[in-house]
N, C-alpha and C positions, 0 to 999 in steps of 0.2 A: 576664327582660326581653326584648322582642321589637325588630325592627330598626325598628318603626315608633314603641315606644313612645322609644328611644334617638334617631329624629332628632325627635321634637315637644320634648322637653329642649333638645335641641342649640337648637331653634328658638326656646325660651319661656326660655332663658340667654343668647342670643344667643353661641353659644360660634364662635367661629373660628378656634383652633386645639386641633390633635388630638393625642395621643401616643399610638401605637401600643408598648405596654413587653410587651418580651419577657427570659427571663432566661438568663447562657451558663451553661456546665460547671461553671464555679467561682461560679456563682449571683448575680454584677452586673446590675444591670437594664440593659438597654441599650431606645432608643427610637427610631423613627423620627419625628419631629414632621412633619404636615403641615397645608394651611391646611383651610378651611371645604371648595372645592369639590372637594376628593378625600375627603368622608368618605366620601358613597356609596361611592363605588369599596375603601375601606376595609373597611365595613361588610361588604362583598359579599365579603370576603379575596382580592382583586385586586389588593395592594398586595405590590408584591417588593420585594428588597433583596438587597445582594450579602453571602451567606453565608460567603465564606472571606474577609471581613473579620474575622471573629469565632472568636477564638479556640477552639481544636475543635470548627471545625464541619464545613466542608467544604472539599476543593482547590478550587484558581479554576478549571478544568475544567467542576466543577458548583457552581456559585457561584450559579443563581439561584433563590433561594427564596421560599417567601408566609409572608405572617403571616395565620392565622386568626384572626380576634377573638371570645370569650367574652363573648357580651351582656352575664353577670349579673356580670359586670367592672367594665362600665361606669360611669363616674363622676365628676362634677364635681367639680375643684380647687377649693379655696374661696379659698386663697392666692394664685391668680394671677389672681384680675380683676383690671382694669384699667380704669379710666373705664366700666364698663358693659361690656369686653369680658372673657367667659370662657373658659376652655381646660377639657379632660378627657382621661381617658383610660382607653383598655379595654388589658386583657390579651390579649396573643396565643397560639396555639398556632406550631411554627413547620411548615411541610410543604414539601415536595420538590417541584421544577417538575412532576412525574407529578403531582399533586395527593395522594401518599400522605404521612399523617404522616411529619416526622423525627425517626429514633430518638435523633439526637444531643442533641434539645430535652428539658432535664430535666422540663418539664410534662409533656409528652406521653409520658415516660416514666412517672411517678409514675401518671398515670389508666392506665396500661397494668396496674402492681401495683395500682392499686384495685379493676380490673377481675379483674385473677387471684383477687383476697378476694372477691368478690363470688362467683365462681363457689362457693367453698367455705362460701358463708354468710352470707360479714361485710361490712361497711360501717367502716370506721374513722376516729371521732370525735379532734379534736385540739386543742389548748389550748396555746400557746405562750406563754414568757415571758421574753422577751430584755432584760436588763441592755443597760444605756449610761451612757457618762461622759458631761458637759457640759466643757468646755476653754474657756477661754479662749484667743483669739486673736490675736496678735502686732500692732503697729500696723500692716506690712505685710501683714494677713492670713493667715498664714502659720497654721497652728494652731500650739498650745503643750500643753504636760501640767500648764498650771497651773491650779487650779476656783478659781470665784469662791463656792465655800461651805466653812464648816466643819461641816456635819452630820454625822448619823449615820445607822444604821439605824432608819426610822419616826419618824424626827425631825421635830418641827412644824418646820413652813421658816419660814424669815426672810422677809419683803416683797421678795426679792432678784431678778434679773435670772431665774437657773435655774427661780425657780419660778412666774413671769412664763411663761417659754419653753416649762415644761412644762403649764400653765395651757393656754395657747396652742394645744401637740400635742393635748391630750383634747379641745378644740373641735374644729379640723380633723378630726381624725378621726371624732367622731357626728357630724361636717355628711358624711364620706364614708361612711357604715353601720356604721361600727363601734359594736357595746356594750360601751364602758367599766363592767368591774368594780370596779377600782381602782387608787390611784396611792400612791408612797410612795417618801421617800429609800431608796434600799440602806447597807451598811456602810462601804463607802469613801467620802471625801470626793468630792464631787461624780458621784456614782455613783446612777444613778438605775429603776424599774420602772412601766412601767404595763400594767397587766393588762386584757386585752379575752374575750371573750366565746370559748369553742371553738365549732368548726363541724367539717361534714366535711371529712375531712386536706386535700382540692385546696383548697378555699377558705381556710382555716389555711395553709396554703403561700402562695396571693396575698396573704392577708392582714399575716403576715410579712415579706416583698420591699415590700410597702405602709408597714407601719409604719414601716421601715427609711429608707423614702426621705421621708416626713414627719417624721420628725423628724429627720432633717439639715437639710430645706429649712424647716422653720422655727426650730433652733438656728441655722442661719444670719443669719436675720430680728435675731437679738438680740445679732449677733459673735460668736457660739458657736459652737465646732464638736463636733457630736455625733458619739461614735465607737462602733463595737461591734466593735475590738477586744479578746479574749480577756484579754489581760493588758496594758494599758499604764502600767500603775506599778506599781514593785517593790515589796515587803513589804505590800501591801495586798490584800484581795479583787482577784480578777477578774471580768471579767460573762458569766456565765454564760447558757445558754437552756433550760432546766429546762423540759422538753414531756410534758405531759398526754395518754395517749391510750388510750384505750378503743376495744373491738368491740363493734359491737350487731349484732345478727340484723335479718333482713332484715325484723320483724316492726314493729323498731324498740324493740323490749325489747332493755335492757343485756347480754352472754352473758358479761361478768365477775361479774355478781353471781349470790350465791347464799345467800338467807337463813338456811339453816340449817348453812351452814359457818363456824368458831369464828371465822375473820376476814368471813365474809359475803362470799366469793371462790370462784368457779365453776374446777370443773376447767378452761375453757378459762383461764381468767385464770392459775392457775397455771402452763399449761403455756405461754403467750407470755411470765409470766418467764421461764421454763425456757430458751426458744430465744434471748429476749433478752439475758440472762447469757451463753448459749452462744456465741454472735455476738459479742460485745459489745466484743472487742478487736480482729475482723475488721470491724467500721462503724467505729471511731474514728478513719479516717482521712478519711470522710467527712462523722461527726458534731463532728468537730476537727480542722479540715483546716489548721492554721496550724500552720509552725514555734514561733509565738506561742502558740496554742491548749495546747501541752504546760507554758508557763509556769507556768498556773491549772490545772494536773492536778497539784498538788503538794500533800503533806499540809499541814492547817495551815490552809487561807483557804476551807474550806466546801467544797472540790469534791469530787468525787468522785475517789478514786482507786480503789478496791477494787471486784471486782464481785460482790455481794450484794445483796440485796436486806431490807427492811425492813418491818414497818407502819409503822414512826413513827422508827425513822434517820437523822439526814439524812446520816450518815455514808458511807451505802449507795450502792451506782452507783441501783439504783430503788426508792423510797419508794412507799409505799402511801397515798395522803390519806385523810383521816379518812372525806369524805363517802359513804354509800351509795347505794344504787336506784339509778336512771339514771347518779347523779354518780361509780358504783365506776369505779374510773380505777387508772393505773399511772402514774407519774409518773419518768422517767426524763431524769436530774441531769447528764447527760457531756456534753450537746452544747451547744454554744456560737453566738454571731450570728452568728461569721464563714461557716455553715453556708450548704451552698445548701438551704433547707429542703426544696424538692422529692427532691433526692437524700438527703435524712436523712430523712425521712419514710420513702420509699420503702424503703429500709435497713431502719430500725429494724421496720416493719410487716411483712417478710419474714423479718426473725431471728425475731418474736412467732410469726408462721403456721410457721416452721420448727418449733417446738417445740410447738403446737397440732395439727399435721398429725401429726410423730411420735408424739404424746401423751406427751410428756416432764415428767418431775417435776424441780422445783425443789429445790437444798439449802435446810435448815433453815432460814428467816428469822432476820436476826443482829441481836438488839437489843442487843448489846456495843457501847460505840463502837470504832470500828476502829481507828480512828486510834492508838489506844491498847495495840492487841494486839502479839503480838509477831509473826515472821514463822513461825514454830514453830505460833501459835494458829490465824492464818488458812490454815496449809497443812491442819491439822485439821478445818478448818471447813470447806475447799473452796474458800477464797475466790482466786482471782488478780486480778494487778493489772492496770491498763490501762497500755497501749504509753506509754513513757515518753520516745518524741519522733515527731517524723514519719516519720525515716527506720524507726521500730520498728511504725509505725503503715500502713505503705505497704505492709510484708514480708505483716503481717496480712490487708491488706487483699487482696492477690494471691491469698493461701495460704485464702482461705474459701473455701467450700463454694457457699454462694449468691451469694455479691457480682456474679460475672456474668451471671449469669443477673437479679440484680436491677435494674444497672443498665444490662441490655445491652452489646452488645460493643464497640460505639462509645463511649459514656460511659466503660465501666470502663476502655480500653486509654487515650483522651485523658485522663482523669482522671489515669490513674497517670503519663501524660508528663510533665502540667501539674505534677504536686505531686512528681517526683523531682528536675525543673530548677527548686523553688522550693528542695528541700532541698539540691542541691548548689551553688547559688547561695550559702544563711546556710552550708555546710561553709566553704563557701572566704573567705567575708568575714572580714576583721580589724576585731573589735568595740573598742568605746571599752574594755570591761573587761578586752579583752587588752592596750591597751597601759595601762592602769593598772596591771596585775598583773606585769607583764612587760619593758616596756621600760626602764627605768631599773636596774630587779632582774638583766638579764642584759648 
């Protein structure tokens, strides 16, 4: 999209006001809103804002930074007309008063590793699918963890409020370009999935931080509040983001497929499991950055604990889906909403090239269910488990090989601040289960 075809919309929606969405460290969107007559000045990325407001970015010393806007960002809200008046809004890069990219901006990092694949060949294709709960909401607003359904998984819905709401999200979002695949209850009660179309990884990353924020702002519409946190009720599934992603050659042919191999899987495909396994306890503190996030890593409720690989497992940290040609994909089950996608893309796309570049061979594919081995079968088999809390997922994450170089020195060093003072934070809290267990018992 061009800056002329973005203001004749502006002109023929009559839009007036603008949001500039950019995303931090720990992957919130944040926005500058302004009215009609600074879009120009927007447009033009003349538009600053004070960056050591925002958590890891920069001291107030160099505090003033731009937002560069991504034309093909751009997009009208369909939810916020108003009498004939409408709003949109583009994604930004963020850059440094010099006019150089900043390293600390996880977009601007992620196209940095896209850019590094590309030198060696590849382009990488991505498919995201992030679970959410629907909650109802207290008469003060307040959220609750109670659903207003008793479904199941792939359960016809009831005429009910949830499926009203989710009705609602698959409009909004083909009125904003998305191609809805599909929609469908998940297994826990009021636990829900809608599946949209892959792209390449940057735009699957805006698309992500998009979906994210529409469906909150219109579960809100209905009293709802929509969450994608990791685990928010005990003994049930959690929601997981199960991401799809494949390499193609710059030709635009698929480079995981390979007709005449017994799964139809090209030596590069195997060797980005190879590096993805290898990695794969050094990202989890990126691809499951919540003390929460370790809740839903536990045997028993479909996640993945184990890191192997599969055709058809779902027990496995990465499943192979059934489809071929273009659609040979690798499907990788650990990471979760609370993700900043940009920095999990980024991640996981360097463990894959780690082990493409080496030329590394994968262990055996495990169609055992795991869950079910002993810990004797899976030491035989190769298998190790994933980081079994944050703080085991942070050690990981230091101690890799590529994580800084992945995600820069800036990102990795505030990254590990931000999520050592969220883990010593839950260390030190006294939970309601401690004094259940405990205070009257001592």
């Amino acid at each position: 999209m061009t800056r002329e075809e973005i203001l004749k919309i502006i002109e023929e929606e009559n839009i007036r006001f603008f949001r500039l969405q950019f995303v931090d460290i720990l992957g919130f969107m944040k926005n500058v809103a302004i009215p009609r007559s600074q879009i120009g000045k927007a447009l033009d990325g003349d538009m600053m804002f004070d960056g050591s407001s925002i958590d890891g970015f920069v001291r107030i010393d160099e505090s003033d930074m731009y937002l560069k806007p991504d034309y093909n960002t751009f997009t009208v809200l369909p939810w916020r007309n108003k009498d004939g008046v409408a709003a949109a809004r583009i994604i930004c890069d963020v850059y440094k008063a010099d006019g150089t990219p900043f390293s600390g901006c996880p977009r601007v990092n992620l196209k940095r590793v896209l850019a590094e694949a590309k030198e060696l060949g590849y382009t990488m294709n991505v498919g995201t699918e992030a679970e959410f709960f629907l909650f109802e909401k207290a008469a003060d607003g307040t959220p609750t963890t109670i659903t207003n359904d008793v479904a199941g998984y792939f359960s016809l819905d009831p005429d009910d409020m949830a499926n009203d709401c989710r009705r609602e999200i698959i409009e909004v979002l083909e009125l904003m370009g998305f191609e809805i695949e599909a929609s469908h209850h998940e297994v826990a009660e009021g636990q829900h999935e809608i599946n949209f179309k892959y792209s390449d990884a940057l735009e699957a990353a805006d698309n992500t931080v998009t979906f994210k924020w529409v469906v909150k702002s219109i579960a809100s519409k209905y009293n709802l509040h929509a969450t994608f946190m990791p685990k928010p009720i005990f003994g049930v599934n959690g929601s997981g983001m199960h991401t799809n992603q494949s390499l193609f050659n710059l030709d635009g042919t698929n480079a995981f497929f390979n007709e005449s191999d017994g799964l139809q899987l090209s030596k590069v495909a195997y060797s980005y499991i190879a590096g993805c396994l290898k990695n794969a306890r050094g990202f989890a503190a990126v691809t499951n950055p919540l003390v929460n996030s370790y809740k839903r890593l536990v045997p028993g409720y479909e996640a993945p604990v184990y890191a192997a690989w599969s055709a058809s497992n779902r027990s496995a940290l990465i499943r192979i889906p059934a489809a071929r040609g273009l659609s040979t994909r690798t499907e990788i089950r650990c990471p979760d909403p609370a993700a900043n996608p940009y920095l999990a893309l980024a991640m996981m796309l360097a463990s894959g090239l780690d082990g493409v570049t080496n030329n590394l061979t994968p262990p055996p594919e495990v169609a055992r269910d795991i869950f079910k081995m002993t810990a004797a079968e899976m030491e035989e088999e190769g298998i190790s488990v994933m980081p079994g809390n944050l703080m085991e997922a942070i050690e990981e994450l230091k101690a890799s090989p590529i994580a800084k170089d992945t995600l820069g020195e800036h990102i990795f060093e505030k990254y590990i601040i931000a999520k050592e003072r969220e883990w010593d934070s839950f260390r030190t809290a006294v939970t309601d289960w401690e004094l259940k267990e405990y205070l009257t018992a001592y």
